[in-house]
LONUMI-209181 format. One record per atom (N, C-alpha, C, O): residue in one letter; atom name; z, x, y. Coordinates in Angstrom, 2 decimals, always signed. Example, Ala and Ser with C-alpha at 12.3 -4.5 7.8 and 13.67 -1.06 7.14 Angstrom:
SITE|a|N|+7.80|+13.19|-5.69
SITE|a|CA|+7.80|+12.30|-4.50
SITE|a|C|+7.80|+13.20|-3.30
SITE|a|O|+8.46|+14.24|-3.32
SITE|s|N|+7.08|+12.85|-2.25
SITE|s|CA|+7.14|+13.67|-1.06
SITE|s|C|+7.87|+12.90|+0.03
SITE|s|O|+8.04|+13.41|+1.14
This chain:
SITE|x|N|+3.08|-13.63|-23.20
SITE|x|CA|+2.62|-13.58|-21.83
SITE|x|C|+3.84|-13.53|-20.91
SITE|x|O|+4.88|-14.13|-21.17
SITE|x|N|+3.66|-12.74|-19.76
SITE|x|CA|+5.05|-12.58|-18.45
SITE|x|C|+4.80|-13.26|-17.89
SITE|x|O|+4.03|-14.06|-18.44
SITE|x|N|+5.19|-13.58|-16.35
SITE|x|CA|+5.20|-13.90|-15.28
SITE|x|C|+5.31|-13.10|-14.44
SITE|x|O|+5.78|-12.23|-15.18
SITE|x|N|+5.27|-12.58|-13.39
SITE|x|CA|+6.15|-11.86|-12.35
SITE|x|C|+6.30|-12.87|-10.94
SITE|x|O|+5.55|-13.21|-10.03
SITE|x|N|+7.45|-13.07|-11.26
SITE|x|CA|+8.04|-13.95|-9.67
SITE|x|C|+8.27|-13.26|-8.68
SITE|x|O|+9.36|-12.69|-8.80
SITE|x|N|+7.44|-12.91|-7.19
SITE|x|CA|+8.07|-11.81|-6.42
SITE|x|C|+9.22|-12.96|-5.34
SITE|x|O|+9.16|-14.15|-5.02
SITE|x|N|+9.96|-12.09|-5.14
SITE|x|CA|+10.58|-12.66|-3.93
SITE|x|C|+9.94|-11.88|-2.45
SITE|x|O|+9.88|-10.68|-2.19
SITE|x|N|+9.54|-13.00|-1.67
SITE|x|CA|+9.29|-13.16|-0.31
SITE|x|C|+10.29|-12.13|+0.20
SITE|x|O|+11.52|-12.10|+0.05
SITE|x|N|+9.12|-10.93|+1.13
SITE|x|CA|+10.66|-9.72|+1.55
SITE|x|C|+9.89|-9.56|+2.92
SITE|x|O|+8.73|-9.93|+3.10
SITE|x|N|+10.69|-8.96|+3.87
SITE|x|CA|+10.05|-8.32|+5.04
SITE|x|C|+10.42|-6.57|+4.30
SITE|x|O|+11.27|-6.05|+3.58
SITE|x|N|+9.40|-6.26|+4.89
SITE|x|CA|+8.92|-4.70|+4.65
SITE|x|C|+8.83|-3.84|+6.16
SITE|x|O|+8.18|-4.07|+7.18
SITE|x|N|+9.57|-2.98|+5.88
SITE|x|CA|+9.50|-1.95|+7.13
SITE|x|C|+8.13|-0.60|+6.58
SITE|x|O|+7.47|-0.71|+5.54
SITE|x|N|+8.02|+0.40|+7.44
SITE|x|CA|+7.38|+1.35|+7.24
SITE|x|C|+8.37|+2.69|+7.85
SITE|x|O|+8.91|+2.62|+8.96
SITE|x|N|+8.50|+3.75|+7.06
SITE|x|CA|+8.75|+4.97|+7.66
SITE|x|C|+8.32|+6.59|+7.08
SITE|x|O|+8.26|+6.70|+5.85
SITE|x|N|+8.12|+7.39|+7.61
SITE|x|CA|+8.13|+8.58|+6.93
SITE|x|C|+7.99|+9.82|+8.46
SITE|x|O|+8.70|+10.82|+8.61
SITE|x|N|+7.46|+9.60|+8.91
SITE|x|CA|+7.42|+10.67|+10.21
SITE|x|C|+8.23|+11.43|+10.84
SITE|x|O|+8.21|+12.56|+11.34
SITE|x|N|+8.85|+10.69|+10.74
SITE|x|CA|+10.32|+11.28|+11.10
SITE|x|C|+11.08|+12.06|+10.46
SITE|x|O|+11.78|+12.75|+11.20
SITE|x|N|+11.22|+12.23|+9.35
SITE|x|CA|+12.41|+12.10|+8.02
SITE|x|C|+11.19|+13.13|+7.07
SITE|x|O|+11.51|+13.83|+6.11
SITE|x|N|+9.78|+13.00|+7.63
SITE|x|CA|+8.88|+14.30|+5.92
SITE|x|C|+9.77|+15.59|+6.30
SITE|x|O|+10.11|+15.88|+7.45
SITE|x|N|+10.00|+16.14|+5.40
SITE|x|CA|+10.69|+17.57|+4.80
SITE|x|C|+12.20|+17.41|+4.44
SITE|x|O|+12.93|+18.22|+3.89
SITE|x|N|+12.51|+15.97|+4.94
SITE|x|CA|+13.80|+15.90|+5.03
SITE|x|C|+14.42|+14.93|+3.32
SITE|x|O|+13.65|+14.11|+2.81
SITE|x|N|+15.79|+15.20|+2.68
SITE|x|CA|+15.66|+14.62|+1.70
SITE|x|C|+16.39|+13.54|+1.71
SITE|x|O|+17.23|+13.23|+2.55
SITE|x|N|+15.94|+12.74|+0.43
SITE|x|CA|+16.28|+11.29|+1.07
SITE|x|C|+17.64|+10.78|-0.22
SITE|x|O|+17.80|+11.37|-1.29
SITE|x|N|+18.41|+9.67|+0.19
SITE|x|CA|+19.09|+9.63|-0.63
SITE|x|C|+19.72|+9.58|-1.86
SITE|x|O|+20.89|+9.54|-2.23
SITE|x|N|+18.55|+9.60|-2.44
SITE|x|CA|+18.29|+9.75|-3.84
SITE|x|C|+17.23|+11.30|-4.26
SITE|x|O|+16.20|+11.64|-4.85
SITE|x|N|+18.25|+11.75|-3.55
SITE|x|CA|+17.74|+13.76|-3.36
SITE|x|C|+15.73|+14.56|-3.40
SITE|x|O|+15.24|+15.65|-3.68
SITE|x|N|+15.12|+12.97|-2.86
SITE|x|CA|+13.53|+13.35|-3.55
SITE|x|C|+13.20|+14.21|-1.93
SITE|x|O|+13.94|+13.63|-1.14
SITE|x|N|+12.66|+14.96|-1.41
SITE|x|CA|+12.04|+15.06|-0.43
SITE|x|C|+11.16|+14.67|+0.08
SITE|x|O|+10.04|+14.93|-0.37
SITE|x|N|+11.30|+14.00|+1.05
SITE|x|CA|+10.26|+12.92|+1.39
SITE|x|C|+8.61|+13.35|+2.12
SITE|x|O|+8.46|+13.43|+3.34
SITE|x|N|+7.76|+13.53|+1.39
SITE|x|CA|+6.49|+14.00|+2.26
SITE|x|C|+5.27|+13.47|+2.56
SITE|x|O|+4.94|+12.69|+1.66
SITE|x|N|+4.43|+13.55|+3.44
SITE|x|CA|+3.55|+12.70|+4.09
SITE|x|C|+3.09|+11.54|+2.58
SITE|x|O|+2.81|+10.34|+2.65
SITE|x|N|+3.14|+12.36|+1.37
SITE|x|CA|+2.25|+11.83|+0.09
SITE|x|C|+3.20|+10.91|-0.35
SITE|x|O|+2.71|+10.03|-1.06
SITE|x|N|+4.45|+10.85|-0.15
SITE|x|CA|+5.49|+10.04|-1.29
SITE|x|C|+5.07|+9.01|-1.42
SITE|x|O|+4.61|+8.57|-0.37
SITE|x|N|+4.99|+8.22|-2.45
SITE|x|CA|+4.80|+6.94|-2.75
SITE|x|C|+6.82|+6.67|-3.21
SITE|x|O|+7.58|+7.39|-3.86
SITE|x|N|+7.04|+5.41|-2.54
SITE|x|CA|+8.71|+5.26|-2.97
SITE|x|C|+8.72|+4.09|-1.75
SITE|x|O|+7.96|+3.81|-0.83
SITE|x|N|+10.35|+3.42|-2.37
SITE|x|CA|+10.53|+2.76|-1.61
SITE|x|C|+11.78|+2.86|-1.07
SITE|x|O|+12.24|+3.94|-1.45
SITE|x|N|+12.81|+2.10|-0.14
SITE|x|CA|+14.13|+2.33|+0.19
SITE|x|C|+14.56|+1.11|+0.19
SITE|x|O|+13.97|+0.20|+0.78
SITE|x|N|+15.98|+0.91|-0.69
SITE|x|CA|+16.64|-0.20|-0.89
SITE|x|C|+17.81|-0.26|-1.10
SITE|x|O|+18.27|+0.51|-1.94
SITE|x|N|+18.82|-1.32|-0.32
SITE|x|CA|+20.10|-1.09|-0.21
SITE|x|C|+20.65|-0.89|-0.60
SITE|x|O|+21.58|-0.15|-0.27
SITE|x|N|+20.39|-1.72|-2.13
SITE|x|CA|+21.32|-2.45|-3.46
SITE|x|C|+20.31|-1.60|-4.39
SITE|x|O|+21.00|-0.59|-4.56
SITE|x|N|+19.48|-1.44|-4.88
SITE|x|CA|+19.02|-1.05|-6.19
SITE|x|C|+19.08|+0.62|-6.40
SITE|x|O|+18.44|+1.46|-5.76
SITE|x|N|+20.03|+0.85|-7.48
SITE|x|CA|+19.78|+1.74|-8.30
SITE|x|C|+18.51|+2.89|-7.95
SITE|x|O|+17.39|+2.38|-8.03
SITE|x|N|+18.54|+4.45|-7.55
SITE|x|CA|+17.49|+5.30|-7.45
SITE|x|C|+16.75|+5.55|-8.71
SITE|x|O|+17.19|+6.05|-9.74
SITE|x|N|+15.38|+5.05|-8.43
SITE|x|CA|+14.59|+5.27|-9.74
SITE|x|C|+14.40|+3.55|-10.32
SITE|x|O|+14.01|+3.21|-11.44
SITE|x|N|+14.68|+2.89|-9.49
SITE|x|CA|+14.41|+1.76|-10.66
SITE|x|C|+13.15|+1.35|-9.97
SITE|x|O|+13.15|+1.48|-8.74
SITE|x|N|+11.95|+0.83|-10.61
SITE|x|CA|+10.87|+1.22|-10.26
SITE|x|C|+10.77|-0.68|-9.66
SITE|x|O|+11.57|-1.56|-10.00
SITE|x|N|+9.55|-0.87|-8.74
SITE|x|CA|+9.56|-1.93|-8.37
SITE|x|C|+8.06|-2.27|-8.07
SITE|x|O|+7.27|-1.33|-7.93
SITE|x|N|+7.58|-3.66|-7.97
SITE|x|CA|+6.22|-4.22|-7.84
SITE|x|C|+6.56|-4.49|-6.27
SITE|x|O|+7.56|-4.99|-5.76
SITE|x|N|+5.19|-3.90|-5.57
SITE|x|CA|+5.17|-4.57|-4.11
SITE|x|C|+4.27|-5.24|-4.32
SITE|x|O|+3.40|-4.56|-4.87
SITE|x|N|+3.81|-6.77|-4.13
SITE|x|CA|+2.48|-7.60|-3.89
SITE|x|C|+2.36|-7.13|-2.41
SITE|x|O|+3.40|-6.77|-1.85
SITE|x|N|+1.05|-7.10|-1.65
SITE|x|CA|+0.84|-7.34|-0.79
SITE|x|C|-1.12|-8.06|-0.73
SITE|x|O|-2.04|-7.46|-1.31
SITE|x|N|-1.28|-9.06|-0.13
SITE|x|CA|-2.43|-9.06|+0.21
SITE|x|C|-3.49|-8.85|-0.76
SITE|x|O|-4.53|-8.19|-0.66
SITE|x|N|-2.92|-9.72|-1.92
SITE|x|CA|-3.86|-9.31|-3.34
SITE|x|C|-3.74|-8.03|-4.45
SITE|x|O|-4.17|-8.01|-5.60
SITE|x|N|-2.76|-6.54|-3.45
SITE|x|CA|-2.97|-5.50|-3.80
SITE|x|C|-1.22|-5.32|-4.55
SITE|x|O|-0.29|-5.78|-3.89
SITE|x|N|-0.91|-4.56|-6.07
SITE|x|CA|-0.06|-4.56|-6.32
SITE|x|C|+0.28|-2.73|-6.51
SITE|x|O|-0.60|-2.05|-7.03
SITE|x|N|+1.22|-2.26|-6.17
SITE|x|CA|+1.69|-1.39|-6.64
SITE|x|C|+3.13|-1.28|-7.13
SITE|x|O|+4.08|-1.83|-6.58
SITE|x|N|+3.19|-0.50|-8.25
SITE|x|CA|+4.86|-0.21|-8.52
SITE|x|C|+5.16|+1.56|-8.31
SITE|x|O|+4.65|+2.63|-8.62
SITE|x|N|+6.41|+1.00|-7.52
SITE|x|CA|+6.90|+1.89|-6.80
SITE|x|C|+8.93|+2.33|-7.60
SITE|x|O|+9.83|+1.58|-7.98
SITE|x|N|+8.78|+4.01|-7.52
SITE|x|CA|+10.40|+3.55|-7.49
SITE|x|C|+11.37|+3.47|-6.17
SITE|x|O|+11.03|+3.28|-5.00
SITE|x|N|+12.27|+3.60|-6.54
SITE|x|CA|+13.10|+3.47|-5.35
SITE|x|C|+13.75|+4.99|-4.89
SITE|x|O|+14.19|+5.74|-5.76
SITE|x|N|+13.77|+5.27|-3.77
SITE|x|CA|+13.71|+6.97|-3.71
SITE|x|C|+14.83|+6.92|-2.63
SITE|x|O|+15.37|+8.00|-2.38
SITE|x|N|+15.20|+5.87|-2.01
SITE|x|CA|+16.15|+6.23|-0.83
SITE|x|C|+16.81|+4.74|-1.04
SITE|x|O|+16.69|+3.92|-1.95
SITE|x|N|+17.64|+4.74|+0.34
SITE|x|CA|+18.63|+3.98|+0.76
SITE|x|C|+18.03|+3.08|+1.96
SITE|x|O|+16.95|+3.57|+2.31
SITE|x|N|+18.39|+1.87|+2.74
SITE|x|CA|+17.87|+1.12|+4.32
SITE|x|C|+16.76|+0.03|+3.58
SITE|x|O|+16.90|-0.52|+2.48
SITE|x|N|+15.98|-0.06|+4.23
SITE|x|CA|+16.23|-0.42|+5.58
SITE|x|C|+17.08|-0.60|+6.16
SITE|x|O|+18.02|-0.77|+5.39
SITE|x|N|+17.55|-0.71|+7.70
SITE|x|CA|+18.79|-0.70|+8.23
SITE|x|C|+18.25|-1.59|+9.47
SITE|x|O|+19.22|-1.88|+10.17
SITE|x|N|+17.15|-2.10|+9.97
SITE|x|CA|+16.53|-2.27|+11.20
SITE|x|C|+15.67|-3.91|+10.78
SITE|x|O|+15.27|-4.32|+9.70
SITE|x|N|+15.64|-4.54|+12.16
SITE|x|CA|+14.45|-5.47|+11.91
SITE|x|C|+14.88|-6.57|+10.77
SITE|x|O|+14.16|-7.55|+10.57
SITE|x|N|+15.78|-6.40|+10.22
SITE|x|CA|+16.16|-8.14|+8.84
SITE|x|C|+15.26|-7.80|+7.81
SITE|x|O|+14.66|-8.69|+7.21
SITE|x|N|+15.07|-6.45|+7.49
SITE|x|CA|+13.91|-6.06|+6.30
SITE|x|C|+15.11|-5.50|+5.26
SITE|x|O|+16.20|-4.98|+5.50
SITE|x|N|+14.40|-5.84|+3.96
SITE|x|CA|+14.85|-5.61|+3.01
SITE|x|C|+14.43|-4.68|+2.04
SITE|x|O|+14.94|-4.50|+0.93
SITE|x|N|+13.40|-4.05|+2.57
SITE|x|CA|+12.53|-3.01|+2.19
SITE|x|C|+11.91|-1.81|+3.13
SITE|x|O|+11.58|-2.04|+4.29
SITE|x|N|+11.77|-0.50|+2.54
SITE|x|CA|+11.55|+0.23|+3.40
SITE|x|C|+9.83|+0.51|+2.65
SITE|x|O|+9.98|+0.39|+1.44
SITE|x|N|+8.94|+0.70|+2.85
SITE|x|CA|+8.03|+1.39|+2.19
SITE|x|C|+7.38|+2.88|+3.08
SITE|x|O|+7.18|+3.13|+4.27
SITE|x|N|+7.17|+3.72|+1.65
SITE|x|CA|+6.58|+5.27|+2.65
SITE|x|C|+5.45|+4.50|+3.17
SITE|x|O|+4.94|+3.42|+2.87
SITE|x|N|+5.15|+5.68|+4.33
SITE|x|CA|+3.57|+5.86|+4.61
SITE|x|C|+2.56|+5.58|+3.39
SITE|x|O|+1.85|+4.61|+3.13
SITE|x|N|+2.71|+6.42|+2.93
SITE|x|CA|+2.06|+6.62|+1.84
SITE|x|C|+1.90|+5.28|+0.52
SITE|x|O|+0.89|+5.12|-0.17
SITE|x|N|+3.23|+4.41|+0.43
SITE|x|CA|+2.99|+3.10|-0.24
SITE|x|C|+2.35|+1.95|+1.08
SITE|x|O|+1.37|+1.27|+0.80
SITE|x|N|+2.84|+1.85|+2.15
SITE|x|CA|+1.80|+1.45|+2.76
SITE|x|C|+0.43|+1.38|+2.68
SITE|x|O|-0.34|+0.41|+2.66
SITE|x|N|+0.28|+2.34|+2.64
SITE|x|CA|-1.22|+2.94|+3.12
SITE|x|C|-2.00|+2.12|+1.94
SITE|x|O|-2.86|+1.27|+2.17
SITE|x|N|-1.58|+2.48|+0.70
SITE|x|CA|-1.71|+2.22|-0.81
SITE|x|C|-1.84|+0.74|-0.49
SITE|x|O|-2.95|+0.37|-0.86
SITE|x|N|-1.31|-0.01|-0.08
SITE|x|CA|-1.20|-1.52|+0.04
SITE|x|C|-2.46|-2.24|+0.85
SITE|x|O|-3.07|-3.26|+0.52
SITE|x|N|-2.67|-1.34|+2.08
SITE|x|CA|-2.95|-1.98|+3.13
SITE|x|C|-2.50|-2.38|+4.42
SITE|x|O|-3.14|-2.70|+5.43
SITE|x|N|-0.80|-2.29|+4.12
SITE|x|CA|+0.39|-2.44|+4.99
SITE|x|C|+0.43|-1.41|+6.21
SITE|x|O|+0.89|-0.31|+5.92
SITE|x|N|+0.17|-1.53|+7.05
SITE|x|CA|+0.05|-0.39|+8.48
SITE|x|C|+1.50|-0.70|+9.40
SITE|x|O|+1.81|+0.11|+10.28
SITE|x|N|+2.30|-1.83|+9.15
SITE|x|CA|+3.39|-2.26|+10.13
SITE|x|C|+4.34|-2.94|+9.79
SITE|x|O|+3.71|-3.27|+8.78
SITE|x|N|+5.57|-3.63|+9.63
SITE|x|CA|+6.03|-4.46|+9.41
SITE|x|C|+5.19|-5.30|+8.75
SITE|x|O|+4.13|-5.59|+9.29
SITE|x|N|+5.54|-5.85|+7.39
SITE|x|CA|+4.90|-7.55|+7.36
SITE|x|C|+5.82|-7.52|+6.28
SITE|x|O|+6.48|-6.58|+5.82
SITE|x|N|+5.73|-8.97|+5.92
SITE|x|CA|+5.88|-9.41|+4.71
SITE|x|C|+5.27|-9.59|+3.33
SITE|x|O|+4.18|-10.13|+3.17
SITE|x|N|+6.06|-9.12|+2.31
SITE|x|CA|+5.61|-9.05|+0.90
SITE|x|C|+6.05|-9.28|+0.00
SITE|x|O|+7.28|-9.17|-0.08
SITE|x|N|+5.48|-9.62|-0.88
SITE|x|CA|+6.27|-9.98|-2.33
SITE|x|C|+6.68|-8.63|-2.92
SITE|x|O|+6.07|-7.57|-2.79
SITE|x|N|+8.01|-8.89|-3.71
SITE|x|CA|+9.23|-7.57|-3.81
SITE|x|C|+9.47|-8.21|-5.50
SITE|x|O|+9.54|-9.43|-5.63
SITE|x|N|+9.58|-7.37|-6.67
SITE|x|CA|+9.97|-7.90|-7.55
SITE|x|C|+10.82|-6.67|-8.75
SITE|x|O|+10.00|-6.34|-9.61
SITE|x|N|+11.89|-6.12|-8.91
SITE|x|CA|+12.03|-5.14|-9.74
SITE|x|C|+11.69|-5.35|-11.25
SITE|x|O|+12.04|-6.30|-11.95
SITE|x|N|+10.80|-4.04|-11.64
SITE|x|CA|+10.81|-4.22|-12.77
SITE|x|C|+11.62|-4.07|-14.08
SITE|x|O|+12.48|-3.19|-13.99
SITE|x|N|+11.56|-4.62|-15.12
SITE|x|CA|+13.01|-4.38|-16.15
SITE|x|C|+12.63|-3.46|-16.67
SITE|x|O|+11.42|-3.34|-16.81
SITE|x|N|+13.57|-2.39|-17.19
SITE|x|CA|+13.85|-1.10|-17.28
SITE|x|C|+13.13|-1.09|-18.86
SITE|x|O|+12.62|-0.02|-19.19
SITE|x|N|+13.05|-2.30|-19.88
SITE|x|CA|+12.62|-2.00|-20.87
SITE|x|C|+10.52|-1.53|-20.60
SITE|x|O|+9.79|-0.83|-21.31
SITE|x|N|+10.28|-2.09|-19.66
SITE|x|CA|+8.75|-1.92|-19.59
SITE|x|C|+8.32|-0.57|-18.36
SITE|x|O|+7.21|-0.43|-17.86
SITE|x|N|+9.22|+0.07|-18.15
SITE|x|CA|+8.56|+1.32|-17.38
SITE|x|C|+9.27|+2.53|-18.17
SITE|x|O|+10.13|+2.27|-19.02
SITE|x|N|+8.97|+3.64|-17.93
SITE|x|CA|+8.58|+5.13|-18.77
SITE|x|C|+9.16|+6.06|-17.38
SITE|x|O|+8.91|+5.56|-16.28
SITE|x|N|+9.87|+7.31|-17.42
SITE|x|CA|+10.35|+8.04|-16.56
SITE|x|C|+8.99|+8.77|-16.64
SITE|x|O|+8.92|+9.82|-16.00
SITE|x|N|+8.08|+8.43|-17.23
SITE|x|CA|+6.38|+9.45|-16.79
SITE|x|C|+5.51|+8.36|-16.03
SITE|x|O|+4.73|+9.02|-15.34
SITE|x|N|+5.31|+7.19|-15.85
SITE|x|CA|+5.03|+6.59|-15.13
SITE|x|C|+4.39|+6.96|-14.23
SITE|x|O|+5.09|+7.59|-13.44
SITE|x|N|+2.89|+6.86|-13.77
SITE|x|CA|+2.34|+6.97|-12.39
SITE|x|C|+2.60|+5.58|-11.59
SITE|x|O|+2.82|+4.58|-12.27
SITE|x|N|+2.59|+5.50|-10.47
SITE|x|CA|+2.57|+4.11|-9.52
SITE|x|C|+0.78|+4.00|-10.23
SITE|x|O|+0.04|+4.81|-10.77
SITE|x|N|+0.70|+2.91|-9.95
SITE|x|CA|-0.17|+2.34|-10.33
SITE|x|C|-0.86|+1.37|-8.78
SITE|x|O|+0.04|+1.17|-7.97
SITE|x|N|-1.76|+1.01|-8.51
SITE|x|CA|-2.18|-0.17|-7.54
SITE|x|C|-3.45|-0.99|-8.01
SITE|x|O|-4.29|-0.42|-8.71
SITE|x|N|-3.56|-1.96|-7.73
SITE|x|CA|-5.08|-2.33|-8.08
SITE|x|C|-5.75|-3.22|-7.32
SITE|x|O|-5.08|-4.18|-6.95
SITE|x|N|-6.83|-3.19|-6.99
SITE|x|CA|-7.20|-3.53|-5.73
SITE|x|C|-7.41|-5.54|-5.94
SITE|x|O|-7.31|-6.19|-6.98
SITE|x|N|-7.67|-5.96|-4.72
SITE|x|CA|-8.09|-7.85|-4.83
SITE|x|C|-8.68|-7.97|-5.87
SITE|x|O|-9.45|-7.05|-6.16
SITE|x|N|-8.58|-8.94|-6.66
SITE|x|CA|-9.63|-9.79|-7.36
SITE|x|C|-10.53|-10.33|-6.38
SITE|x|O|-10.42|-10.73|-5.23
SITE|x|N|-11.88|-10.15|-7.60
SITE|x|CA|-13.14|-10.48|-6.50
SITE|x|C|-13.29|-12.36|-6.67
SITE|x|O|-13.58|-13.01|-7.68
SITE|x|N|-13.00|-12.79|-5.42
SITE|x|CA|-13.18|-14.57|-5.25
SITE|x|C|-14.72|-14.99|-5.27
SITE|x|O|-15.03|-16.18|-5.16
């Protein structure tokens, strides 16, 4: 059996600006991308966002946040996936390289029913 410990992150949102444009880890960024942006981690290393019951893993496709004391950037599009419409905070956790696949879909799954 795992665990997954997230660490407590503030989360930015962007893509509007920047769709057609490519991002630092050479992906082109478009309204659909699911990805995230992170200062320190490696392009491609894939990561768990908790938010609000809802989990997705995401890789890492760019560079920033740079704004706001966030440590995370998420697309539109992983937003959306979450629930996340603005700034908030979320649990952030990378995953180890032995348990993800370069075929990998993001994955999400919705609340458990209380």
């Amino acid at each position: 059996m795992s665990v997954t410990v997230y660490r407590r992150s503030i989360a930015t949102l962007y893509g509007p600006g920047f769709w057609g444009h490519r991002t630092a880890c050479g992906k082109i960024l478009r309204r659909n991308t699911i990805g995230v942006a992170n200062r320190t981690l490696p392009c491609g290393t894939q990561v768990q966002i908790y938010y609000r019951g809802r989990v997705i893993t995401v890789p890492v496709i760019d560079r920033g946040p740079y704004a706001h004391g966030a440590n995370w950037d998420l697309t539109m599009a992983t937003g959306r996936a979450i629930g996340a419409l603005t700034t908030v905070v979320i649990g952030a956790a990378a995953v180890p390289a032995a348990t993800t696949s370069s075929t990998q879909a993001p994955t999400t799954s919705a609340p458990a029913a209380q």
